[in-house]
C-alpha positions as CSV (number, residue, x, y, z in Angstrom):
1,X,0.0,0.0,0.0
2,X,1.7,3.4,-1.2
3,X,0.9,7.1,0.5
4,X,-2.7,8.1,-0.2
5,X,-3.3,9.7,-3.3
6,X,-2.2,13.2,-4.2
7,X,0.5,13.1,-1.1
8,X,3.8,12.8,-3.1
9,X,6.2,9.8,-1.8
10,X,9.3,13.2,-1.3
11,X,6.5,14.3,1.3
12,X,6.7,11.4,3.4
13,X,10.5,11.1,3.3
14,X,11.2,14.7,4.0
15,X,8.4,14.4,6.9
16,X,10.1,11.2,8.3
17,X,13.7,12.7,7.8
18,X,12.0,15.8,10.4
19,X,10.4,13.6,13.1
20,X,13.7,11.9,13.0
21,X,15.6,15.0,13.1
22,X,13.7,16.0,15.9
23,X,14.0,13.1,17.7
24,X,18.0,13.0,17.6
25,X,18.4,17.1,18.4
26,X,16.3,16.4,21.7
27,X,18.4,13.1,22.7
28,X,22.0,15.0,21.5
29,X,20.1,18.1,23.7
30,X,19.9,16.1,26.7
31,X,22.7,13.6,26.8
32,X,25.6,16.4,25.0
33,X,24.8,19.2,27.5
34,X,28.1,19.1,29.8
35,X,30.4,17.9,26.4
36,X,29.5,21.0,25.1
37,X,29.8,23.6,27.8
38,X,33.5,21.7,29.2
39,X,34.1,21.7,25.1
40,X,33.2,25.6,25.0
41,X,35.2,26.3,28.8
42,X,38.3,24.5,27.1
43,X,38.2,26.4,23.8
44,X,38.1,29.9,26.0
45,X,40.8,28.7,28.0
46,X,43.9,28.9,25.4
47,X,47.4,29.7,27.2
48,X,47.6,32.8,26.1
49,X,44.2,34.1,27.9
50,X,43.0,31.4,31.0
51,X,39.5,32.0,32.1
52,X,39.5,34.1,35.0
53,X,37.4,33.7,37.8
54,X,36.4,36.6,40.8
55,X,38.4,36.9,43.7
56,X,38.0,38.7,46.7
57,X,41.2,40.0,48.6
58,X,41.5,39.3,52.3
59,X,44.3,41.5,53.1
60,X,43.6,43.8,55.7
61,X,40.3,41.6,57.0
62,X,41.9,39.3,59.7
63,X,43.8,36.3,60.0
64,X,44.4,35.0,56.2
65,X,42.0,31.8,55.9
66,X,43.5,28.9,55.3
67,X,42.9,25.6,53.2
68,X,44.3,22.0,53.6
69,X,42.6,19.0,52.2
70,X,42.7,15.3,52.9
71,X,41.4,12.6,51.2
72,X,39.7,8.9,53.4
73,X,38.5,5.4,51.3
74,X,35.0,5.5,51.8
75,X,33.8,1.9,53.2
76,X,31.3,1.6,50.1
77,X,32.2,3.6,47.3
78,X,34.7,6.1,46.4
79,X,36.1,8.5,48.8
80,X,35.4,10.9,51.5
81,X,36.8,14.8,51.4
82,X,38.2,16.6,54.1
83,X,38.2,20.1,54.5
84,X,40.2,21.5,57.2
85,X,40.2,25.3,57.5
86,X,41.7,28.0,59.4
87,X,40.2,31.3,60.4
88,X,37.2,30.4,58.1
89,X,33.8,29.4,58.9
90,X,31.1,27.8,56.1
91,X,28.0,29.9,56.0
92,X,25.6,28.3,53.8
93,X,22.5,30.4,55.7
94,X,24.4,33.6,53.7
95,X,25.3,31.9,50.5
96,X,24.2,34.6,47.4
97,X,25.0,37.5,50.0
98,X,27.4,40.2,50.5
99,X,31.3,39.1,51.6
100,X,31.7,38.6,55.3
101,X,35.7,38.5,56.2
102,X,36.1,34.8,57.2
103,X,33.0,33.1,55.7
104,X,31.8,31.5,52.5
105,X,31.4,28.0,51.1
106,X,34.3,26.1,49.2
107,X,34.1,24.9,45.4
108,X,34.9,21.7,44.7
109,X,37.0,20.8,41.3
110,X,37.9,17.7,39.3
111,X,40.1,18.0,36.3
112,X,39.3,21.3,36.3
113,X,35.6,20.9,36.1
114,X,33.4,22.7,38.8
115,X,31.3,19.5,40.4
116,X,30.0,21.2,43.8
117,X,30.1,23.3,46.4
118,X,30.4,22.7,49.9
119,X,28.8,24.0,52.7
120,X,30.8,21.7,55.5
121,X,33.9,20.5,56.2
122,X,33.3,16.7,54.7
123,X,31.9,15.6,50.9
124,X,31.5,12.7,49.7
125,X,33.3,11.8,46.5
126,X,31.9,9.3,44.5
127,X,31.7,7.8,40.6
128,X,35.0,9.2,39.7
129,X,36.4,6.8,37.0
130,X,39.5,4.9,36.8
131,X,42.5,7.0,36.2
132,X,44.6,9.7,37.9
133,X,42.5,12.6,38.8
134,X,42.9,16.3,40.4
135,X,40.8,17.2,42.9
136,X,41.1,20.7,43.9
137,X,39.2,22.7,46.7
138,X,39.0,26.8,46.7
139,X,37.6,29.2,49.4
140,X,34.7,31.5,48.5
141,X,33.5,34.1,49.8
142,X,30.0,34.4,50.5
143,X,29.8,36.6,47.0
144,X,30.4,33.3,45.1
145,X,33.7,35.0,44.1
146,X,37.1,32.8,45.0
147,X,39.3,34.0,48.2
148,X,42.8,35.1,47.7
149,X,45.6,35.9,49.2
150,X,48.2,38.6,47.4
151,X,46.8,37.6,44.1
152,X,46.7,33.8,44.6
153,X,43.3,31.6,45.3
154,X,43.2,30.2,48.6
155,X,43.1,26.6,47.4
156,X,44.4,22.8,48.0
157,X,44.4,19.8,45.8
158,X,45.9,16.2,45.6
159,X,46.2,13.6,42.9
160,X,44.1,10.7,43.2
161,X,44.4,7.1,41.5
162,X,41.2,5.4,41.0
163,X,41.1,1.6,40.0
164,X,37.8,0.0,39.7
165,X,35.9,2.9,42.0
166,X,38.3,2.7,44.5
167,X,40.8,5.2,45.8
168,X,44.1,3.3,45.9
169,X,46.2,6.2,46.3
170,X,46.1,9.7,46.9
171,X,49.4,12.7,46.5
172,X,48.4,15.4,49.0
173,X,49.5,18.8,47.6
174,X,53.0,20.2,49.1
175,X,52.9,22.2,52.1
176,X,52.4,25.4,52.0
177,X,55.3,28.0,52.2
178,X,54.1,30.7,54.8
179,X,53.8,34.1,53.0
């Protein structure tokens, strides 16, 4: 049985071709969405020009905050992150508002992607694949813009090794030199 009369058979293939086209853009849609914006984020950060983020200087506010990380196997799946600070104090009740010297939330990084932020001193880690990762942990100030200290972020990170979900091993940054 052919299309019904006076519908030409062009009409049906370009309407299939459409629904099918569709179909595709609202899959690639859903399933391409971080590709494309880590694609974009890496194509905007050439050597030359690095993305740059917002910081907020804490000279002159107080004791400098500080940052150390340390990484603990989870009993069940990946790994547990701890944050210890210094003259720093998470305020998730003031998240969105103006900076208050000593306060914020810290944003969590792996490979350079932005995964979470933190309103505590523990997170949990999980579903990182197997390889060597970066995990890297900055202050922020309540302002969502990045603490720094002379210029530099007030961050940690380590090196983790992954093998099957599991951390097997994890390189703590280097100490840091006091400034």
């Amino acid at each position: 049985m052919g299309p019904p009369r006076g519908f030409p058979r062009i009409g049906l293939r370009w309407a299939a071709c459409l629904l099918l086209g569709f179909a595709l853009g609202g899959i690639a849609r859903h399933y391409s969405g971080p590709w494309i914006r880590r694609l974009t984020r890496e194509a905007r950060e050439t050597p030359e020009e690095p993305l740059t983020r917002p910081m907020t200087e804490v000279a002159g506010d107080g004791p400098a905050p500080r940052l150390s990380i340390r990484l603990h196997p989870d009993p069940l799946q990946g790994m547990n992150l701890e944050l210890l600070t210094e003259h720093f104090r998470f305020s998730p009740e003031r998240a969105g508002s103006r900076h208050v010297p000593g306060e914020g939330h810290a944003g969590i990084q792996v490979n350079g992607n932005k995964i979470a932020r933190c309103y505590g001193p523990w997170f949990h880690l999980r579903f990182l694949p197997p390889g060597t990762h970066l995990v890297e942990v900055t202050l922020c100030a309540n302002d969502l813009t990045e603490l720094s200290l002379k210029g530099v972020p007030i961050s940690d990170h380590a090196i983790v090794r992954v093998r099957a979900g599991r951390a097997i091993e994890w390189i703590p940054s280097p100490p840091l030199v006091p400034i």
